[in-house]
C-alpha positions in Angstrom: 0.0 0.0 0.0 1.5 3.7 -0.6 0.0 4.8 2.5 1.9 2.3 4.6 4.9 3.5 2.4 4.2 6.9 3.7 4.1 5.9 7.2 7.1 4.3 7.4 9.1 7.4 5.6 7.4 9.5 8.5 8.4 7.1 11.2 11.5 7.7 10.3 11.2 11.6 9.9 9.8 11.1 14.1 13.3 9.3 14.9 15.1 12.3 13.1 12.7 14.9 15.3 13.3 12.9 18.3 17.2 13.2 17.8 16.9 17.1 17.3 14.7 17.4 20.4 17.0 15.5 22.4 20.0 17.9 21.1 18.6 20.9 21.5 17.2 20.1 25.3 20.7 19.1 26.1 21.9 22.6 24.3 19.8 24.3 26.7 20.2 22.4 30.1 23.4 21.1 30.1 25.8 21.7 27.4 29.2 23.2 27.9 29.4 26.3 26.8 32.1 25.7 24.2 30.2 23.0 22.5 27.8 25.6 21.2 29.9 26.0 17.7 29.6 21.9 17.1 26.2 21.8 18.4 24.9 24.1 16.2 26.3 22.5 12.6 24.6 19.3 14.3 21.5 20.7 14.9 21.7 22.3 11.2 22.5 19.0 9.5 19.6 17.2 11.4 17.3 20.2 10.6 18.8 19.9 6.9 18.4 16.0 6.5 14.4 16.4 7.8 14.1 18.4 5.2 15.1 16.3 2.9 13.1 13.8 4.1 10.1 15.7 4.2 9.7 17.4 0.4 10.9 14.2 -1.7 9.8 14.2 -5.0 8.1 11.0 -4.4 6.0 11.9 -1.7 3.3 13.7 -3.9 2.8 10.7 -6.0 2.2 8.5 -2.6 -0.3 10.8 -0.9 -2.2 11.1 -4.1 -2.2 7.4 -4.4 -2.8 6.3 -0.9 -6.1 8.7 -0.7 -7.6 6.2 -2.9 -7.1 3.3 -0.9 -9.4 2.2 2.3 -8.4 4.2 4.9 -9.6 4.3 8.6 -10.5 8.1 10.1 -7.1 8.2 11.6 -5.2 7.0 8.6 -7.1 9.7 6.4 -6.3 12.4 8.9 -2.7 11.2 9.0 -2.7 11.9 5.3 -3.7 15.2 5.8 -1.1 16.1 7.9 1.4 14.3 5.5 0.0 16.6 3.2 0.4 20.1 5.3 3.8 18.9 6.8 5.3 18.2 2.4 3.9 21.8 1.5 5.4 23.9 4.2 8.8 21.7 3.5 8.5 22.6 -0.2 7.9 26.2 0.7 10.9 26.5 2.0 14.8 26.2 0.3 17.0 23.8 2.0 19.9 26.4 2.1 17.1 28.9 4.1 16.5 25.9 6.5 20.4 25.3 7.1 21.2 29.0 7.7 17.9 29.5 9.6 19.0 26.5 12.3 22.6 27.7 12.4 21.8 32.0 13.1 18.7 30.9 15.4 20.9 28.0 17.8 23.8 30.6 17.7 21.9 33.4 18.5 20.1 31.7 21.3 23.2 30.8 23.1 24.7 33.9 23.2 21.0 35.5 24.3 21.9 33.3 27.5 25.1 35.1 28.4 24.0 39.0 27.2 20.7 38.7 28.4 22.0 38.8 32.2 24.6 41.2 31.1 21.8 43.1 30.0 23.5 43.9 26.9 21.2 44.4 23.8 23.7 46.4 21.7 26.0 42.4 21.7 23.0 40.3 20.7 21.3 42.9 18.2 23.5 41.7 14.9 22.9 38.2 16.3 19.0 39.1 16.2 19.5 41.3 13.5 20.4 38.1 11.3 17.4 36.3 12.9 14.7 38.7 12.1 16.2 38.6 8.3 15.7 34.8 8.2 12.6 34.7 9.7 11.4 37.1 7.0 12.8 35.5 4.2 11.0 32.3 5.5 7.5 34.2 5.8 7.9 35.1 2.6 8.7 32.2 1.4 5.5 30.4 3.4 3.6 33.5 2.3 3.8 32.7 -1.2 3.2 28.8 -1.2 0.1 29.2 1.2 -1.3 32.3 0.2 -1.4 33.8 2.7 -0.3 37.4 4.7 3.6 37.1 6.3 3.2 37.2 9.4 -0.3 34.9 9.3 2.0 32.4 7.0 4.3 32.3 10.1 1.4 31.7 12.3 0.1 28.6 11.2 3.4 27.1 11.3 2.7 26.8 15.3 -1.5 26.9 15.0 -2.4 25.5 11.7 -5.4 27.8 10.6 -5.0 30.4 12.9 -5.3 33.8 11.3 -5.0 37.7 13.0 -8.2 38.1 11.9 -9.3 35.6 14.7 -7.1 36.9 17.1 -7.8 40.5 16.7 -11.2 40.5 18.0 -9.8 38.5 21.2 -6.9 40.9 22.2 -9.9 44.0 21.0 -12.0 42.5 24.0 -9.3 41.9 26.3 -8.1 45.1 25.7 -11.2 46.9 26.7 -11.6 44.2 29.9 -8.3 44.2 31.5 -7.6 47.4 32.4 -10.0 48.1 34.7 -10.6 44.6 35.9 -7.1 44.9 37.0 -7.6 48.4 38.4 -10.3 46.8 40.2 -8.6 43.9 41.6 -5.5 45.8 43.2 -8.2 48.4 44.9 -9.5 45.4 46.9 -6.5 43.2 47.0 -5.6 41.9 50.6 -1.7 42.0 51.0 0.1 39.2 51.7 2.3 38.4 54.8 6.0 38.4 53.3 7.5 34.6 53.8 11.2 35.1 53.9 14.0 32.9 52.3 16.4 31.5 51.5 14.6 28.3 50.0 17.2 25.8 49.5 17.3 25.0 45.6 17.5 21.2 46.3 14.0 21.9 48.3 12.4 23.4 45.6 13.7 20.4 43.5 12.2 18.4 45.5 9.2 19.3 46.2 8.3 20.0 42.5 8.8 16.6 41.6 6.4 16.0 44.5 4.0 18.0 42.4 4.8 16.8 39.2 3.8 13.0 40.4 0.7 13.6 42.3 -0.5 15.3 38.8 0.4 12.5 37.3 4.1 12.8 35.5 5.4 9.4 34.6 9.0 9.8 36.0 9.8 6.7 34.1 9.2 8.5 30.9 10.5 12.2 31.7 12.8 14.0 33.9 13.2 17.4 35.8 16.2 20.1 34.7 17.6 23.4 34.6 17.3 26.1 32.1 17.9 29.7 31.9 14.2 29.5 30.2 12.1 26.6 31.6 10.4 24.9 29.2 8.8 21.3 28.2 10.7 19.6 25.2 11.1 15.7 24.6 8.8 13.3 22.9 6.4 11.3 24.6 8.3 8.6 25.9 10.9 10.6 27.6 9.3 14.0 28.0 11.8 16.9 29.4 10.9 19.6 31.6 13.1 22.2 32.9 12.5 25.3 35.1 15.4 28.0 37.0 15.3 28.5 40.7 14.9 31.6 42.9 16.3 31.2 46.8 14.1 34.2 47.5 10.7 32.9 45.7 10.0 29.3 45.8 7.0 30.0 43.8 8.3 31.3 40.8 9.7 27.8 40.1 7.1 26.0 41.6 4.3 27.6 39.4 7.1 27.5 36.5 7.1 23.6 36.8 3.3 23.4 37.5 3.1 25.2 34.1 5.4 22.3 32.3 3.7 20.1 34.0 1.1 20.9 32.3 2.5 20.7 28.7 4.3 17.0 30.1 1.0 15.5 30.3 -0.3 16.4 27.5 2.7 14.4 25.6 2.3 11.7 28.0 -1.0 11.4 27.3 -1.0 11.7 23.2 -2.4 8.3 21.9 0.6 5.5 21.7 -0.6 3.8 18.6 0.2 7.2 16.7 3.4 8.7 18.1 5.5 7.5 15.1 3.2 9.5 12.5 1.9 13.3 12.4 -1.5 13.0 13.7 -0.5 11.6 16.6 1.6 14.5 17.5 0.3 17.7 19.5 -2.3 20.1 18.7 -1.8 23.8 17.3 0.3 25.6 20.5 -3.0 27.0 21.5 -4.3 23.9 22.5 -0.8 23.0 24.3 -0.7 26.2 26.3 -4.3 25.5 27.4 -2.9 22.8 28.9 -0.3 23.9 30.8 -2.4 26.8 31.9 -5.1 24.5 32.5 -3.2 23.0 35.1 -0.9 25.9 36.7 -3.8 29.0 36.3 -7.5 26.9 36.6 -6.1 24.1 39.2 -3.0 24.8 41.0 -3.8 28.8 42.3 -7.3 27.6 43.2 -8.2 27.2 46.8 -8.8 23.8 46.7 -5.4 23.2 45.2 -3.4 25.1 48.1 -5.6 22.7 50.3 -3.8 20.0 49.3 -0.4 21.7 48.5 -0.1 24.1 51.5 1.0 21.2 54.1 3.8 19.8 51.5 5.3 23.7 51.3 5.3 23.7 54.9 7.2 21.0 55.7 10.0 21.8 52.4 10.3 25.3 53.5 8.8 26.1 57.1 9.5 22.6 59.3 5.9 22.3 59.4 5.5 25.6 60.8 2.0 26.8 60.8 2.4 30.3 61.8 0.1 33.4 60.0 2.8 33.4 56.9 2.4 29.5 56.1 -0.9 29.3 56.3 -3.5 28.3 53.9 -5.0 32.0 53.8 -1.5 33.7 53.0 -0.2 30.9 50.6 -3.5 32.0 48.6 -2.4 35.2 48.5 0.8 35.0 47.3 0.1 32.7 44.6 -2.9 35.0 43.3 -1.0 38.3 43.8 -1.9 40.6 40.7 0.6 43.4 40.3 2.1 45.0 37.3 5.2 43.4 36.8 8.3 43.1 34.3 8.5 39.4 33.7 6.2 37.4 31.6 6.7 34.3 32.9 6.2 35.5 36.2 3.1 37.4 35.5 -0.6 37.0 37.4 -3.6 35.5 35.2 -4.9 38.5 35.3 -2.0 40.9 34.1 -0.5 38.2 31.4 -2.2 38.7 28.5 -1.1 42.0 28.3 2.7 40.4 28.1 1.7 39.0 25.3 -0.6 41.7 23.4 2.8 43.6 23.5 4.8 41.3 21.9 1.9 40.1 19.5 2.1 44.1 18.8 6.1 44.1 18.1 6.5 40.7 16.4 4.3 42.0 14.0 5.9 45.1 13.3 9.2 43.0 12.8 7.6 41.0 10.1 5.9 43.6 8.2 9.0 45.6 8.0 7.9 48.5 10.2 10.5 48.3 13.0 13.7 47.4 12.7 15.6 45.6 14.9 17.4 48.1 17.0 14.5 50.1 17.5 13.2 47.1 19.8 14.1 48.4 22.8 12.5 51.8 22.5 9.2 50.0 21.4 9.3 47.7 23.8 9.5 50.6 26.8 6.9 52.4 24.9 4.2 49.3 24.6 5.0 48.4 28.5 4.2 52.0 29.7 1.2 52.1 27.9 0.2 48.4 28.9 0.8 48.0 32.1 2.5 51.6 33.2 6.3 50.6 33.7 9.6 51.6 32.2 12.1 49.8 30.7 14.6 52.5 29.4 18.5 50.6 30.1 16.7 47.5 31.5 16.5 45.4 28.2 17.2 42.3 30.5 13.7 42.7 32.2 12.8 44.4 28.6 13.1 42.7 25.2 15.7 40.4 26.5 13.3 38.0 28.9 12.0 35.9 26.8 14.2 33.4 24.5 11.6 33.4 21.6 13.0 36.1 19.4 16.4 34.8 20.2 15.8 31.4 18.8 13.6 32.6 15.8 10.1 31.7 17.7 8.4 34.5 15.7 4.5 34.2 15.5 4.2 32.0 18.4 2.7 34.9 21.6 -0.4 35.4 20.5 -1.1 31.0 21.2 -0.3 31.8 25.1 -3.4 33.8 25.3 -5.6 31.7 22.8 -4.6 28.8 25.5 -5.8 31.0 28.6 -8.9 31.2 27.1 -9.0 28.3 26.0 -7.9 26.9 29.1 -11.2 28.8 31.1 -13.7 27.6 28.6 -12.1 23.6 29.5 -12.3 24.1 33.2 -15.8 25.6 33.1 -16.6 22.1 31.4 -14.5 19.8 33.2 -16.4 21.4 36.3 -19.4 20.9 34.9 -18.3 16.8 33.8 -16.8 15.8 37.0 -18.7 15.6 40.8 -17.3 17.8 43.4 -14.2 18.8 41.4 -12.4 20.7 44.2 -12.9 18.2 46.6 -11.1 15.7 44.8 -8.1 18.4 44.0 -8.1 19.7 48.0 -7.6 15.9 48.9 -4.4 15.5 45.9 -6.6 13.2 44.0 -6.1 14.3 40.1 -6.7 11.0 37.8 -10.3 12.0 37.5 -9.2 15.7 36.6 -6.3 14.4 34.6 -8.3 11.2 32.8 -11.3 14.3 31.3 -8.2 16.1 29.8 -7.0 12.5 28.5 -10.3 11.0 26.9 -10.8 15.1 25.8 -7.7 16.4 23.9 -4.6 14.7 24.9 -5.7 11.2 23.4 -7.2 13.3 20.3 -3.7 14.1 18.8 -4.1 16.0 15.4 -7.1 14.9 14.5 -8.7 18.5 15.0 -7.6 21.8 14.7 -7.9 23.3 17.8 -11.0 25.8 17.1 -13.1 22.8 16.4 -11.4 20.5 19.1 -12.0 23.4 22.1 -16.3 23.3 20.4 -16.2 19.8 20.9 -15.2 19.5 24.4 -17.4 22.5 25.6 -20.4 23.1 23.0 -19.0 26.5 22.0 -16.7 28.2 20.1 -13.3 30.0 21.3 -13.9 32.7 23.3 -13.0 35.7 26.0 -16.2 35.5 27.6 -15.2 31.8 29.8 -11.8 33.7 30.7 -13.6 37.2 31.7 -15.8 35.5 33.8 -13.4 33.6 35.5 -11.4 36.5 36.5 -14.4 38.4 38.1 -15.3 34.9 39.9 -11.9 34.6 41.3 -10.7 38.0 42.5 -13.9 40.4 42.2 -17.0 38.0 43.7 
């Protein structure tokens, strides 16, 4: 059969993926520093031989052929993404793919030596190079798909996903946030300080603690360090990595709460398919839903910090249950809303605005409208008007935080916020599915919580988009409206 012909050619394109996930995890948690140079010709060559793999001339001829033959639901989707996965290949040269996978890797690691040297001015022709690639690749995806740059670079990480969808979102937000926020720090209750140091070997542990009661198979993943944390892997050995505070243990406790997330999502993609494309992860929308599913609906909910408060007291406080280790205080500190620098470190309720500004700035790159070295000013500009701080000579806490840009991740923000609302709409539901929800999370006991999100989207794969995927699940189409709510239920009722 050509289809099985088809499957086996993408099996082996999944080996060659796994490889170059495996690579570029260790290029961010544990490489030496001097292995950057080899590491990044390695990554190029495995970038360069997918490729290759991926827009053979033969491949046409099978898909064509194999949609004639009897195919299962699964098998035709798989197609489909066969299909999707040869044209954005083909849309590309292979001499754009090497020198995109060399400046991006390169340009990475040095972001994680200037970025706490706060020096923009030593990364900007690094970055400068980037932005060029990344535009020479929009155009080139622009062209094949028909579509606007910057929405050609967009469905590279949410097939389908236009700024005509997203606009109306951010619009919304836009007109909500403000003065929700406004609202919430008028009758915010301060929080007792709880004072450090946290040992880091604490914090380890009691984030793997965490990470099993959710449900992370340790047998099939591990916990690292990063200068960014992130989830990377495959399924059957699924990476997490987070960076640690001594003055904030919950900085990196929420940070791995948040991968956590993402982990089980890979864990729980359906095992028959992991070999072929439709058994790989939805858009990134639908995977930040689930990591903020997990950190933002469960884990900064009452009932959560129930369960979770005792196992922080005895890491950090010998048991101690004194005013600043209570349940009441914990609660507060993990649903603090202040305007702050840092992204990853942001409240539910101040977040999207992070990434309304970069949406805002990445766009601006791609069409052509500011260069480069103006990122700094525009940055300080976007987050005075946002959320009312300055950023003048503090490009670290600026336009440096976040490795994205670094490492060519351009078109990618706006999917954070798609996945908090997203993430809203699937609690509301998962509320509405499962008895006495917080009881079960305020006694640790997730597999019901965990097996809804399974049977739901993780064992789904690719078989849906993630517009139609998120109507599925909750009877209604993508929407503010779930999130809104939930912000005025949690910090204004």
């Amino acid at each position: 059969m050509h289809y099985k012909k088809l499957e086996a050619r993408f099996a082996k394109i999944n080996d060659l993926n796994h490889a170059l996930s495996m690579l570029s995890w260790d290029d961010a948690a544990v490489m030496p520093t001097g292995g950057g140079v080899a590491r990044t010709e390695a990554l190029a060559t495995l970038n360069g031989l997918i490729h290759t793999e991926l827009s053979a001339p033969e491949i046409p001829d099978l898909i064509h052929a194999a949609v004639d033959e009897p195919l299962d639901a699964w098998q035709r989707a798989n197609v489909l993404e066969m299909k999707r996965s040869y044209e954005d290949a083909m849309a590309v040269p292979a001499d754009l793919v090497m020198a995109y996978s060399k400046a991006t890797s390169l340009c990475e690691q040095r972001w994680r030596q200037l970025r706490a040297a706060n020096d923009f001015k030593g990364i900007l022709p690094l970055l400068g190079e980037v932005v060029n690639l990344t535009k020479r690749r929009a155009e080139c995806l622009s062209e094949a798909k028909g579509l606007g740059q910057y929405d050609a670079l967009l469905d590279t990480f949410e097939p389908g996903l236009r700024q005509v969808d997203i606009d109306p979102l951010f619009t919304s937000l836009l007109d909500f946030l403000p003065g929700c926020i406004d609202s919430i720090l008028s009758q915010q209750e301060p929080a007792i300080p709880i004072e450090g140091p946290f040992v880091e070997d604490c914090q380890a542990n009691l984030g793997r603690l965490m990470m099993a009661q959710l449900g992370f198979d340790f047998e099939h993943g591990r916990l690292d360090v990063s200068h960014h944390p992130f989830c990377g892997g495959v399924p059957d050995d699924t990476r997490i990595t987070t960076r640690y505070n001594e003055n904030n243990f919950l900085e990196s406790l929420f940070g791995v709460l948040h991968e956590t997330g993402h982990a089980l999502y890979e864990q729980g993609l359906p095992a028959s398919w992991r070999t072929q494309p439709v058994g790989g992860s939805g858009g990134m929308a639908l995977h930040e839903s689930q990591s903020l599913f997990i950190e933002m609906q469960v884990c900064r909910s009452p009932a959560f910090i129930a369960f979770a408060a005792p196992h922080i007291r005895n890491a950090f406080g010998g048991g101690n249950e004194s005013a600043e280790w209570s349940d009441d205080n914990l609660l507060r500190h993990v649903r603090k809303v202040g305007r702050g620098f840092i992204r990853v470190d942001a409240d539910e309720a101040t977040y999207p605005m992070h990434v309304i500004l970069r949406y805002d700035l990445e766009k601006a790159l791609v069409a052509g409208d500011l260069d480069p070295t103006e990122i700094p000013d525009a940055w300080d500009e976007k987050m005075r008007s946002y959320l009312g701080l300055g950023t003048v000579g503090n490009d670290a806490d600026g336009c440096m935080q976040d490795v994205h840009w670094f490492s060519g991740t351009i078109g990618y923000f706006p999917t954070y916020t798609l996945g908090a609302l997203a993430a809203a709409q699937l609690f509301k539901s998962a509320m509405q599915a499962i008895d006495d929800l917080p009881s079960l999370i305020s006694r640790g006991e997730f597999e019901g919580l965990v097996g809804w999100l399974r049977q739901n989207v993780h064992s789904q794969g690719r078989m849906l988009a993630t517009g139609p995927l998120i109507e599925k699940v909750t009877g209604e189409s993508l929407s503010a409206e779930p999130f809104k709510a939930h912000l005025v239920a949690r910090y204004l009722d």
